[in-house]
C-alpha positions as CSV (number, residue, x, y, z in Angstrom):
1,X,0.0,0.0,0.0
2,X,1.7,3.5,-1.1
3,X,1.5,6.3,1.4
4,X,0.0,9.7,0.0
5,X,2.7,12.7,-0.2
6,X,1.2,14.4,2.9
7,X,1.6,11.3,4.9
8,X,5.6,11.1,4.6
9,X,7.4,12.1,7.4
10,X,9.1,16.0,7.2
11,X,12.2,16.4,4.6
12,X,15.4,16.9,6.2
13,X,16.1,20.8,5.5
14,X,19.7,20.8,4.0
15,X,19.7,24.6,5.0
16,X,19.2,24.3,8.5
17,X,21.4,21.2,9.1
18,X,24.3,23.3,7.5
19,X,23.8,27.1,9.3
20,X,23.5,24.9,12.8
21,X,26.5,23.1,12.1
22,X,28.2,26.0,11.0
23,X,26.7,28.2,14.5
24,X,28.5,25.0,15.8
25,X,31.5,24.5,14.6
26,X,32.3,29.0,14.9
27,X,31.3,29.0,18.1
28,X,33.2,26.2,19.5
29,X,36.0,28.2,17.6
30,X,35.2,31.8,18.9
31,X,34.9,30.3,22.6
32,X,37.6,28.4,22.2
33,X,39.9,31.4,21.9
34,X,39.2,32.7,25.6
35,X,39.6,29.0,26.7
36,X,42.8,29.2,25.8
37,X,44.0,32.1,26.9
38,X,42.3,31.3,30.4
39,X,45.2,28.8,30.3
40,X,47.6,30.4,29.1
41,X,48.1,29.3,25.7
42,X,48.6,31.0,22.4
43,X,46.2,29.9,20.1
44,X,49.5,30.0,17.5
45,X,51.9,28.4,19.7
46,X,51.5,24.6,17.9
47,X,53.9,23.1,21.0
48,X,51.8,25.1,23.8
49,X,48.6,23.8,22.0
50,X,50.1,20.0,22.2
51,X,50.7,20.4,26.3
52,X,47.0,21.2,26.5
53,X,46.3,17.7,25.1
54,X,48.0,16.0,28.7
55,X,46.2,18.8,30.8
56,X,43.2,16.8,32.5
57,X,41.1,20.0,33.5
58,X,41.6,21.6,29.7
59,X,40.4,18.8,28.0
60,X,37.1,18.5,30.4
61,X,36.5,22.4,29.9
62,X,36.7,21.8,26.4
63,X,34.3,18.9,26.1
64,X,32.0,21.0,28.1
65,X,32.5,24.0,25.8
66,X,32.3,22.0,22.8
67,X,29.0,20.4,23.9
68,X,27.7,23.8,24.8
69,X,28.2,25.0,21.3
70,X,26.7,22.2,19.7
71,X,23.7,22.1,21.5
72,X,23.7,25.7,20.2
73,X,23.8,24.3,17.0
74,X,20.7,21.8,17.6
75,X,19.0,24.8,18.6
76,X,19.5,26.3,15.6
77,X,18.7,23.4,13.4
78,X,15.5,22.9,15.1
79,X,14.1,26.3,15.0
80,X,15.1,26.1,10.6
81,X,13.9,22.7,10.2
82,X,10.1,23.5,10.8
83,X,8.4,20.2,10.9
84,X,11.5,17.9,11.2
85,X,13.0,19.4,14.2
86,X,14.9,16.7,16.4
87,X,15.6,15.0,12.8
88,X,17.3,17.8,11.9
89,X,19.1,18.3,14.8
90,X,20.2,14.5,15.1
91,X,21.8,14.9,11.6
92,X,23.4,18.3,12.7
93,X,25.0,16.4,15.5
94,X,26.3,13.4,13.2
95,X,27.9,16.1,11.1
96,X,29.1,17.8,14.0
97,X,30.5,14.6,15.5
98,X,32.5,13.0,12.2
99,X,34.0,16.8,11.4
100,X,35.4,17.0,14.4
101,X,36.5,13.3,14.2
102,X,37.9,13.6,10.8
103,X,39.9,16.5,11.7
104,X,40.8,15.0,15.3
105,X,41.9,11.7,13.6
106,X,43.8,13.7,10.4
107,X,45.3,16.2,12.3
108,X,49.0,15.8,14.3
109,X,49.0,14.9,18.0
110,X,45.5,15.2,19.2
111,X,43.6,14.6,22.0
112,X,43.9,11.6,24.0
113,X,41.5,8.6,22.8
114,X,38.9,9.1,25.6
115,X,38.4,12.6,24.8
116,X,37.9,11.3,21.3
117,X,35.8,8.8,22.2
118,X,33.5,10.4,24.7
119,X,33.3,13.7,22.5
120,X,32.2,12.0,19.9
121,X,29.5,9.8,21.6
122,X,28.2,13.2,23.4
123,X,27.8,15.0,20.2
124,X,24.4,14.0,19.3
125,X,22.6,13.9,22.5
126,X,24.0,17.6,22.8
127,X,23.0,18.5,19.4
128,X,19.5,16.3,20.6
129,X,19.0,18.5,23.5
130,X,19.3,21.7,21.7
131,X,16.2,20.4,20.0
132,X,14.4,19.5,23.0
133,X,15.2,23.0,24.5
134,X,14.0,24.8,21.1
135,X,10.9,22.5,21.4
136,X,10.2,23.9,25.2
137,X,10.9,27.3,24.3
138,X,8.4,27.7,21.5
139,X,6.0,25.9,23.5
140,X,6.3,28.0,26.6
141,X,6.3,31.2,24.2
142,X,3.5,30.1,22.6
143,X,5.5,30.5,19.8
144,X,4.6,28.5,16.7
145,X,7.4,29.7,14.5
C-alpha cells in the first residue's frame, strides 16, 4: 500500500542542518579562543597547544564548551527545520561529531582517545538537546514559528 505525499514524514532541511552546524563549529572556535587564553596558551603556539592535550582540566573544559556549542547548533537546526525538528538536529550532530573526528583523527598529536571517544558519543545527544530545548521554548512562548 503506497502512502500519500502528505503522509511522509518532514524532509530533512539541507539549509538548516548546514547554518547549525556552521553556528557549531564557529562558536566552539570563537569560545575556544578565551579558553585558551584562560590557560595560558597561544592559540599559535603549535607546542603550547600540544601540552593542552595531557592537561586533564583543559580537556574537560573543552568537552564541556564543545558540547555547549553544539547544542547551540541543535538549537539552531531545530528552530530552521520546521516540521522535522529533532531529525534535523540529530543529523546536525552526526555532522558535527564525524568533522570534528575527521579533523581529530587527520590532524597531528591530538587529544587523548577518551576525549575522542566520549566527545564523539556526546555529540548528538548535545546537538539532541538543543532540539528539546527549542521545542520547550516555542512551547512555553506560545510561539509557533
Amino acid at each position: 500500500m503506497r502512502t500519500r505525499p502528505d503522509d511522509a514524514a518532514p524532509a530533512i532541511r539541507v539549509t538548516a542542518v548546514l547554518v547549525g552546524w556552521l553556528v557549531d563549529t564557529l562558536s566552539t572556535t570563537i569560545a575556544g579562543i578565551p579558553l585558551l587564553a584562560a590557560f595560558g596558551v597561544d592559540a599559535t603556539d603549535q607546542t603550547a597547544l600540544d601540552r593542552l592535550n595531557d592537561a586533564p582540566d583543559f580537556l574537560l573544559a573543552s568537552l564541556a564548551l564543545g558540547l555547549v556549542c553544539t547544542a547551540l547548533g541543535g538549537f539552531v537546526t531545530a528552530h530552521l527545520a520546521r516540521g522535522a525538528e529533532m531529525r534535523n538536529a540529530l543529523v546536525m550532530g552526526v555532522a558535527s561529531a564525524a568533522s570534528a573526528l575527521l579533523l581529530a583523527l587527520t590532524g597531528v598529536g591530538g587529544p587523548p582517545v577518551w576525549y575522542l571517544g566520549v566527545g564523539t558519543a556526546l555529540t548528538v545527544p548535545a546537538a539532541a538537546l538543543g532540539a528539546v530545548i527549542r521545542e520547550r521554548t516555542r512551547a512555553e512562548t506560545g510561539n509557533i514559528a
